[in-house]
ROVO-898797 format. One record per residue (C-alpha): residue number from 1; x, y, z. Coordinates in Angstrom, 2 decimals. Example, Ala and Ser with C-alpha at 12.3 -4.5 7.8 and 13.67 -1.06 7.14 Angstrom:
2
seq  x  y  z
1  12.30  -4.50  7.80
2  13.67  -1.06  7.14
***
This chain:
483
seq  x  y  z
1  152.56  267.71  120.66
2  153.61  269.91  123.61
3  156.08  269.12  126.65
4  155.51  270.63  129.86
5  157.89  271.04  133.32
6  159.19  273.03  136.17
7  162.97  273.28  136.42
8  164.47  276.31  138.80
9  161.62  278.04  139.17
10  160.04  278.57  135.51
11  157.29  276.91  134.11
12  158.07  275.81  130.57
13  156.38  274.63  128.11
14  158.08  273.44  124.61
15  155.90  273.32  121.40
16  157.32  269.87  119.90
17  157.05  270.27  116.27
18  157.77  273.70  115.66
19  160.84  274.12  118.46
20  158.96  276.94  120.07
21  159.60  277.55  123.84
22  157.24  279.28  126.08
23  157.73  280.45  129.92
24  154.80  281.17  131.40
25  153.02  281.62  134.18
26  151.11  279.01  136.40
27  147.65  280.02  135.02
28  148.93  279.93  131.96
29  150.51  276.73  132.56
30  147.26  274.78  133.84
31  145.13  275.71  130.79
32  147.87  274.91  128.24
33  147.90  271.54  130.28
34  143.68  270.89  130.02
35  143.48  273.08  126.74
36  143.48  270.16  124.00
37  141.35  267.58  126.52
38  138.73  269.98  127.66
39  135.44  272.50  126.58
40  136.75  276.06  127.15
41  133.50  276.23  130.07
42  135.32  273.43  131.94
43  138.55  274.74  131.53
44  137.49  278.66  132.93
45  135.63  276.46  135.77
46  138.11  274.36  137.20
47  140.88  277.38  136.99
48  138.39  279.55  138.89
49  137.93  276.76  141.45
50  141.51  276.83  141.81
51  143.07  280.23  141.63
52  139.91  281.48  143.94
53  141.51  280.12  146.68
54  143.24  282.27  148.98
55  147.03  280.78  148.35
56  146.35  282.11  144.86
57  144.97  284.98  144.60
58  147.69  286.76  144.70
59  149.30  285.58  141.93
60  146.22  287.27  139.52
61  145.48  290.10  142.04
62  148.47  292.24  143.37
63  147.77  294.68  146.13
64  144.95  294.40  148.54
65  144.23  290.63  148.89
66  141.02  292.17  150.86
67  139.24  293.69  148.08
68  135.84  292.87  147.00
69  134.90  289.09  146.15
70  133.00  289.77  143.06
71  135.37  292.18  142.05
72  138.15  289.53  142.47
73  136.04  286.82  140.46
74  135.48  289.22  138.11
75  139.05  289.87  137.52
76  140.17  286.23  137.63
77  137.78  285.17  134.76
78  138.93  287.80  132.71
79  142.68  287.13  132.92
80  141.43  283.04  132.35
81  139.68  284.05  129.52
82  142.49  286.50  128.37
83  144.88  283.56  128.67
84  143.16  281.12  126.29
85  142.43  283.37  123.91
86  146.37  283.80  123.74
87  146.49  280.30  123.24
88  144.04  280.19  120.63
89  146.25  282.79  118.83
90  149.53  280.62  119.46
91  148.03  277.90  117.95
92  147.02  279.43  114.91
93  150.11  280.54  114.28
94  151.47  277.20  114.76
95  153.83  277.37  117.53
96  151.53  275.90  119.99
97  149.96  272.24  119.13
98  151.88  272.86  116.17
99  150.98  269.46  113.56
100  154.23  267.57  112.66
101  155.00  267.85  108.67
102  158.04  266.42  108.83
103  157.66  262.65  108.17
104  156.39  262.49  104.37
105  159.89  265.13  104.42
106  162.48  262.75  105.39
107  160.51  259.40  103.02
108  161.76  262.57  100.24
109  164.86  263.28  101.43
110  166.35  259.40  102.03
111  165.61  258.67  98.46
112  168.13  261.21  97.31
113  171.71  259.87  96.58
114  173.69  258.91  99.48
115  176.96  261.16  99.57
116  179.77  261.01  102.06
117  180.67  263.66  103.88
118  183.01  262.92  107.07
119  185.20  259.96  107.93
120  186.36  258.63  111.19
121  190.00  257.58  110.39
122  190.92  254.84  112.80
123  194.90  255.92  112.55
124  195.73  253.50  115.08
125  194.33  250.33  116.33
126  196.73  250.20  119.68
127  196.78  252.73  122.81
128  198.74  253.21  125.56
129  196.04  253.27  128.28
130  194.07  250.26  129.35
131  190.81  252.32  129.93
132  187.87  249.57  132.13
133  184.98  250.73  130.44
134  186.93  251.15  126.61
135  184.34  249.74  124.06
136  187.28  249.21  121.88
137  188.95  247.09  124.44
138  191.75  248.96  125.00
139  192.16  250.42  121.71
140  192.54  247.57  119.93
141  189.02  246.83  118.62
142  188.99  242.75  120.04
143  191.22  242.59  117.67
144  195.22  242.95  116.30
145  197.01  245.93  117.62
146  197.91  247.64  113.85
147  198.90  251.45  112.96
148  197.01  252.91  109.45
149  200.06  253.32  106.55
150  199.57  256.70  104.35
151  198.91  254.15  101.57
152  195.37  253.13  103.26
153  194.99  256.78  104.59
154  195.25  258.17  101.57
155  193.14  255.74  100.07
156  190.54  256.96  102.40
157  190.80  260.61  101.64
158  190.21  259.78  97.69
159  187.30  257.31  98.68
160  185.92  260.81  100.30
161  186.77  262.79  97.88
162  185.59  260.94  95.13
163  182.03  259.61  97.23
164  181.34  263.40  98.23
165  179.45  264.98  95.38
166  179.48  268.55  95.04
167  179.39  269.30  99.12
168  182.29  271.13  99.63
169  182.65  270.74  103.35
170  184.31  267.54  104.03
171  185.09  266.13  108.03
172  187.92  263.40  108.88
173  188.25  262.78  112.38
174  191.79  261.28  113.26
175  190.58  258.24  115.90
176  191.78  255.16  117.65
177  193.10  253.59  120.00
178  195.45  256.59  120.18
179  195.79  258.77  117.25
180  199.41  260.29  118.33
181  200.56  256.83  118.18
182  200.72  256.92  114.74
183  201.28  261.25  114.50
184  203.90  261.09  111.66
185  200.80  259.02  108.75
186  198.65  261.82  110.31
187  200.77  264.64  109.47
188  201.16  263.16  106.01
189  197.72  262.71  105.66
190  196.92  266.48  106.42
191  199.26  267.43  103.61
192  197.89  264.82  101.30
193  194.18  266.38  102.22
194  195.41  270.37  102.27
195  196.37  268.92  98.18
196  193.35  267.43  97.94
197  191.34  270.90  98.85
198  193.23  272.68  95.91
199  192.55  270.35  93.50
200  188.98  269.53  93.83
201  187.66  272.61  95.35
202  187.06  271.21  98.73
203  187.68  272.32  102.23
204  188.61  269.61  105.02
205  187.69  270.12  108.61
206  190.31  267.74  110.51
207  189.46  267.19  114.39
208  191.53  264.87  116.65
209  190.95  262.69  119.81
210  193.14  262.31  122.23
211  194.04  260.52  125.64
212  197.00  263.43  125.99
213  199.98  260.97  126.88
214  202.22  261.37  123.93
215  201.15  265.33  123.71
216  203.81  267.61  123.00
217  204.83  271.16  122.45
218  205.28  269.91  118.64
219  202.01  268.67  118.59
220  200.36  270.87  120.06
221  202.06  273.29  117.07
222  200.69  271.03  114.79
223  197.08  270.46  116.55
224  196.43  274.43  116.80
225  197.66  274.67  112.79
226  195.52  272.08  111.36
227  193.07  270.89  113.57
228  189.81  272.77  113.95
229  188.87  270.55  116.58
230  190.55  268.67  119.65
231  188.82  266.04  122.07
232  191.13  265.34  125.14
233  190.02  262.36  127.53
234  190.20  263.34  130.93
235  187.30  262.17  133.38
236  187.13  265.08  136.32
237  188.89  264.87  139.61
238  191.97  262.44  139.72
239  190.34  259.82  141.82
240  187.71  259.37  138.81
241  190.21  259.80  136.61
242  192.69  257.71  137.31
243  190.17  254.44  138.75
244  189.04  254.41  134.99
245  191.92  255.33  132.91
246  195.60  253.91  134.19
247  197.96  253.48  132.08
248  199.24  250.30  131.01
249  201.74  249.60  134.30
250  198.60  250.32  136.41
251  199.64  253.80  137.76
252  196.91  256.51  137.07
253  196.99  259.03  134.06
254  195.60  262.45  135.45
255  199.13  263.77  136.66
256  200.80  263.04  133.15
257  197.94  264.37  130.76
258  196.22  267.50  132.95
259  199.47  269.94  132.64
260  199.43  269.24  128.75
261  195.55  270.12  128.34
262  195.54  272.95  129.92
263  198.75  274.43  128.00
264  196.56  273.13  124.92
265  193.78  274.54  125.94
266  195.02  277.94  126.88
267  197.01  277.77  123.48
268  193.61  277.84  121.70
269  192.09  280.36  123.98
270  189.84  278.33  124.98
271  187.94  277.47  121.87
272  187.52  274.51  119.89
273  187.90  271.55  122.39
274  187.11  269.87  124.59
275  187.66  268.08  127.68
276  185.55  264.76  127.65
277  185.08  262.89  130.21
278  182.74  259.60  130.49
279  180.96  258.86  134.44
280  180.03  255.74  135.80
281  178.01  254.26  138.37
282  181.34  254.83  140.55
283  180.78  258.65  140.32
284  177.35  259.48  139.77
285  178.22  262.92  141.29
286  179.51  263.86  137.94
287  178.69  267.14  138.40
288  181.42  267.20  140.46
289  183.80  266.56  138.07
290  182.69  269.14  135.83
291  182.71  271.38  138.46
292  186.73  270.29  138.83
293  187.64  270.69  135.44
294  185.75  273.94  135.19
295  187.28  275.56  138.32
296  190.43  274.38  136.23
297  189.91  276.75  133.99
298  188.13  274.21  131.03
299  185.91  276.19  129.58
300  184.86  273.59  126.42
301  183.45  270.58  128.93
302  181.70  267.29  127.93
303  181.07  264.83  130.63
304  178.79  261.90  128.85
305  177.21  258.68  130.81
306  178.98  255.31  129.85
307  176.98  252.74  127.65
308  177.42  249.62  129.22
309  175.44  246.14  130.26
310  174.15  246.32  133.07
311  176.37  243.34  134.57
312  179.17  245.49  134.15
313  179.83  247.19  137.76
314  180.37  250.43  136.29
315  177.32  250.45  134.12
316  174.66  253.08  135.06
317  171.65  251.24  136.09
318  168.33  252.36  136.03
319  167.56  252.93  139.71
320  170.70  256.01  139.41
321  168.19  257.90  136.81
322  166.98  259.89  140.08
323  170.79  260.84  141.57
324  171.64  261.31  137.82
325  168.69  263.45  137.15
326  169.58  265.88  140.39
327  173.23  266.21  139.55
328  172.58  267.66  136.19
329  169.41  270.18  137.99
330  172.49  271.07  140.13
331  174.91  271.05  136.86
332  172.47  273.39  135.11
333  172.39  275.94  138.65
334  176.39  275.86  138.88
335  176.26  276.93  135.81
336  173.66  279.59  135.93
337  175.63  280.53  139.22
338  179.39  280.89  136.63
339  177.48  282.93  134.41
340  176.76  285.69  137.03
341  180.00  285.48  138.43
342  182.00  286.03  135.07
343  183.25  282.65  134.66
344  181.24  280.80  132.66
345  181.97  277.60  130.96
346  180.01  275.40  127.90
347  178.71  272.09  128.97
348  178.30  270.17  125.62
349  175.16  268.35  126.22
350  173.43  271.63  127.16
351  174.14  273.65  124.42
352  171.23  274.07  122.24
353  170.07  276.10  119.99
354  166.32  277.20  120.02
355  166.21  279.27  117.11
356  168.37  277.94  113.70
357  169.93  274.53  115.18
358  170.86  271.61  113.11
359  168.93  271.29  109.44
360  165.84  269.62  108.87
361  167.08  266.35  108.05
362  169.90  266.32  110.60
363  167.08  266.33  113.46
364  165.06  263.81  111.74
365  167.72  261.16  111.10
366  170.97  262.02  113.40
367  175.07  261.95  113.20
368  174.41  260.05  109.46
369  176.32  256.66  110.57
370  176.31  254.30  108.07
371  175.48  256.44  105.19
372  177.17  260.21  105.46
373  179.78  259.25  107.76
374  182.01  255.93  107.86
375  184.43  254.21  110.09
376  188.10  253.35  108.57
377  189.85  250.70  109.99
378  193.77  250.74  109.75
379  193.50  248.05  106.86
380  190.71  250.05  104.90
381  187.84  248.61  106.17
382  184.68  250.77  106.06
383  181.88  250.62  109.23
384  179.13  252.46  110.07
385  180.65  254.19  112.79
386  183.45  253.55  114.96
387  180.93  251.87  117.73
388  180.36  249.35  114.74
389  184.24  248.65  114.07
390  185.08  245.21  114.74
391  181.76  243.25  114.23
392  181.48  242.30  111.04
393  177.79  242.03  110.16
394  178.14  245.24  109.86
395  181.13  245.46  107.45
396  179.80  247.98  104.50
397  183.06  247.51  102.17
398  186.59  249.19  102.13
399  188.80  251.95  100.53
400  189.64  249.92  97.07
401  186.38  248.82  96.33
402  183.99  251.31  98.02
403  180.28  250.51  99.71
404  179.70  247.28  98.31
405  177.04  246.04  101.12
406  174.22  248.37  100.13
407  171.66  246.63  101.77
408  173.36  247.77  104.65
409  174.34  251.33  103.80
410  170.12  251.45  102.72
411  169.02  249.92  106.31
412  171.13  252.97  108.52
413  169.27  255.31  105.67
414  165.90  255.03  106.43
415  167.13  255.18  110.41
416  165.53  258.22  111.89
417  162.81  259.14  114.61
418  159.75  257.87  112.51
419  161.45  254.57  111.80
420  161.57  253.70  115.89
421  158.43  253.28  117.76
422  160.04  254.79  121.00
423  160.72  257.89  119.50
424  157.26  259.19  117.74
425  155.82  260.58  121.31
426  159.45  261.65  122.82
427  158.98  265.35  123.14
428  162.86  265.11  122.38
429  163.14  263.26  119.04
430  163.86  266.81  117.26
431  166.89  267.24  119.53
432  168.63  263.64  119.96
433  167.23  262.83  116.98
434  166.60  259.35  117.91
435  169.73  258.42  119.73
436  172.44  256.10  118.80
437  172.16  253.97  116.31
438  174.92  251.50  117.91
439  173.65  252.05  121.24
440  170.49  250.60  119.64
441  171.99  247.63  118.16
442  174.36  246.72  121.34
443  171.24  246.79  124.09
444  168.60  245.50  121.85
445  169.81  243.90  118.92
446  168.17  246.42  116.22
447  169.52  249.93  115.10
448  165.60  251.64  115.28
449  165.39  250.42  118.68
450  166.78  252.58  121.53
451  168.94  252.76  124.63
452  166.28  253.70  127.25
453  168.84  254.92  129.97
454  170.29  257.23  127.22
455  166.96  257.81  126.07
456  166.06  259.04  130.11
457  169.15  260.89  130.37
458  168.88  262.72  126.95
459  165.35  263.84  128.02
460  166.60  265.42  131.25
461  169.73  267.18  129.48
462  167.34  268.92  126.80
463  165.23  269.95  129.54
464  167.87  271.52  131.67
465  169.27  273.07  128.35
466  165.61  274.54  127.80
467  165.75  275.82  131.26
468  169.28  277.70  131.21
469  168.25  279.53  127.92
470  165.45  280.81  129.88
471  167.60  281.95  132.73
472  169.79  283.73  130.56
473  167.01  285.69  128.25
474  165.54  286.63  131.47
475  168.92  287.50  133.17
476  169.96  289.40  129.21
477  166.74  291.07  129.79
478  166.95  292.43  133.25
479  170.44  293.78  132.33
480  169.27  295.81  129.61
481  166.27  297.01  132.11
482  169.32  298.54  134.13
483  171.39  300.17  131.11
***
């Protein structure tokens, strides 16, 4: 399977299976297109009906656009004929219509033993924001407003510990509501887990998320000692902002928590964080608002579509796909424009990587909700994820008693791209890896379904990620041309 588009200029073309990328030209570009579908004679046939025209001809014949007919035929078969024939090569060595080997892979790999490797510790079930579009409404999960004691958190680091096999690397993730509600259990828990780490030869990565109100310099102490990651809400410019998140009284958020991020962020240098923001149908020039928090000085940015019904007013709907689709062209040109200028910035949902990336399995079979990573609820409650918190079909067990609904923890197992009918033609099912799983279940009922406006918006982002890692190999390249 190949994927092919024109984004700023280049004509890409992305070899599915293997992950190779190819910018080419536009002869190159039309064969590739009628290569698999056509006899090589029909292919060199229509290309010279084409690129005989005058409006091409330069494009295969630099110089005198005058010279000699035959001469210029001449020349134009033998670059079509050069050009397939580098196709044919490509395709041997399997980075163009590369075959996909990966599916009789991941039957193998979701028959090994299930072990848990990251939990997503739901420290406090309360917040003091009252956020519209909150899919935890307002912190509290639709349910009662309750803070996590260090007996269940602790509980939850030996259920971990003890459900982790020999992986090492372990992942807690210090959630809510707001986490800094409840900052004095998650200081004790980091102690608790820095024990743990001695005594069983592990190594916990801790990462917190935050809507900034109760930061502190204390915290922030405490955040850039044992934290390895930081999320802080914040949607773009104030008027976003502040529409979306007030707090509780009503009165907007941006002026209390923007001073405190970017102390915290310049206290990391930077690095690992990041500003994440959520856009609605209200500002559907998002790019905007990254724009805002970059000229901030934000260089970690994530700026993500909300997930919501359609009869919500805020919901993106899917006659914005075309507005949303030329924001992040323009997103992916800002950027482009930063990077020249010496003040570039990360944009989470276009960084890729095109050459190591994410494991096998990760690609085929996503974030691992429901089987490598839990949900914790303040009273020890385990969930797939922290989307899943609350509804209680989908209650898998808790911290004394472990996964005891196994039917369930087997159903998110075999949840990957060859398990959902949408996803075996998506030219981006190696990248999103089929979406989310609760996404899935909230718009249609079934976790191997998926959201289709994510599913539209994913497929843009990976192409303007595609695009900017062009840009810069050919910008990287030109540099070294003038060294």
């Amino acid at each position: 399977m190949i994927h092919q588009y024109k984004s700023n200029g280049y004509n890409i073309v992305l070899d599915v299976n293997s992950g190779t990328v190819h910018v080419v030209d536009d002869l190159a570009y039309d064969i590739i297109d009628m290569y698999e579908s056509n006899s090589r004679e029909y292919i060199i046939a229509a290309m010279v009906e084409k690129y005989s025209k005058p409006e091409h001809r330069s494009s295969f014949m630099p110089g005198d656009s005058n010279a000699d007919f035959t001469d210029t035929m001449e020349s134009l078969v033998q670059q079509i004929m050069e050009v397939i024939k580098e196709v044919e090569k490509l395709k041997s060595e399997g980075v163009l219509f590369s075959q996909d080997n990966y599916e009789d892979y991941i039957r193998e790999f979701k028959e090994r033993t299930t072990v848990v490797k990251a939990l997503c510790l739901h420290i406090a079930h309360a917040c003091n924001l009252a956020c519209t579009y909150c899919f935890a409404g307002e912190g509290e999960y639709n349910g009662q407003r309750c803070l996590m004691s260090y007996e269940v958190g602790r509980k939850a680091f030996d259920f971990l510990i003890a459900n982790s096999g020999s992986r090492r690397n372990l992942e807690v993730d210090f959630f809510g509501g707001e986490p800094l509600m409840n900052i004095d259990v998650v200081k004790e828990l980091v102690a608790y887990g820095r024990e743990l780490e001695k005594l069983h030869n592990k190594n916990f990565r801790f990462t917190l998320t935050t809507n900034g109100i109760l930061l502190n310099d204390e915290i922030i102490e405490f955040i850039n000692k044992e934290m390895s990651n930081v999320v802080l809400s914040i949607d773009g410019r104030k008027e976003v902002h502040d529409r979306m998140r007030p707090l509780r009284n009503g009165k907007g958020s941006y002026d209390v928590v923007l001073p405190k991020y970017l102390r915290l962020a310049e206290s990391r240098n930077q690095k690992n964080y990041y500003v994440r923001g959520t856009y609605t149908h209200y500002n559907l020039d998002f790019s905007e608002d990254v724009k805002h928090l970059a000229d901030l000085g934000f260089k970690q940015i994530s700026v993500e579509p909300v997930a919501a019904r359609e009869e919500e007013p805020y919901a993106i709907k899917h006659e914005d796909l075309p507005v949303l689709f030329e924001e992040y062209d323009k997103l992916a040109a800002l950027m482009l424009e930063k990077k020249k200028e010496g003040r570039d910035f990360n944009f989470f949902h276009f960084m890729i990587d095109l050459e190591g990336g994410p494991c096998v399995a990760k690609r085929l079979s996503g974030c691992g909700s429901g089987t490598e990573y839990l949900a914790v609820t303040p009273w020890g409650d385990l969930y797939p994820c922290h989307q899943f918190v609350g509804q209680e079909k989908f209650l898998m067990g808790n911290v004394d008693d472990g996964i005891v609904n196994t039917e369930l923890r087997d159903e998110f197992k075999c949840c990957n791209v060859y398990a959902k009918e949408k996803c075996k033609k998506c030219f981006a099912k190696f990248y999103c890896s089929g979406g989310c799983a609760a996404n899935s279940y909230n718009f249609h009922g079934n976790i191997n379904d998926a959201y289709d406006v994510g599913c539209e918006l994913q497929r843009k982002r990976i192409e303007c990620a595609i695009m900017i890692k062009a840009a810069l190999a050919e910008m990287e390249e030109a540099n070294h041309e003038e060294e």
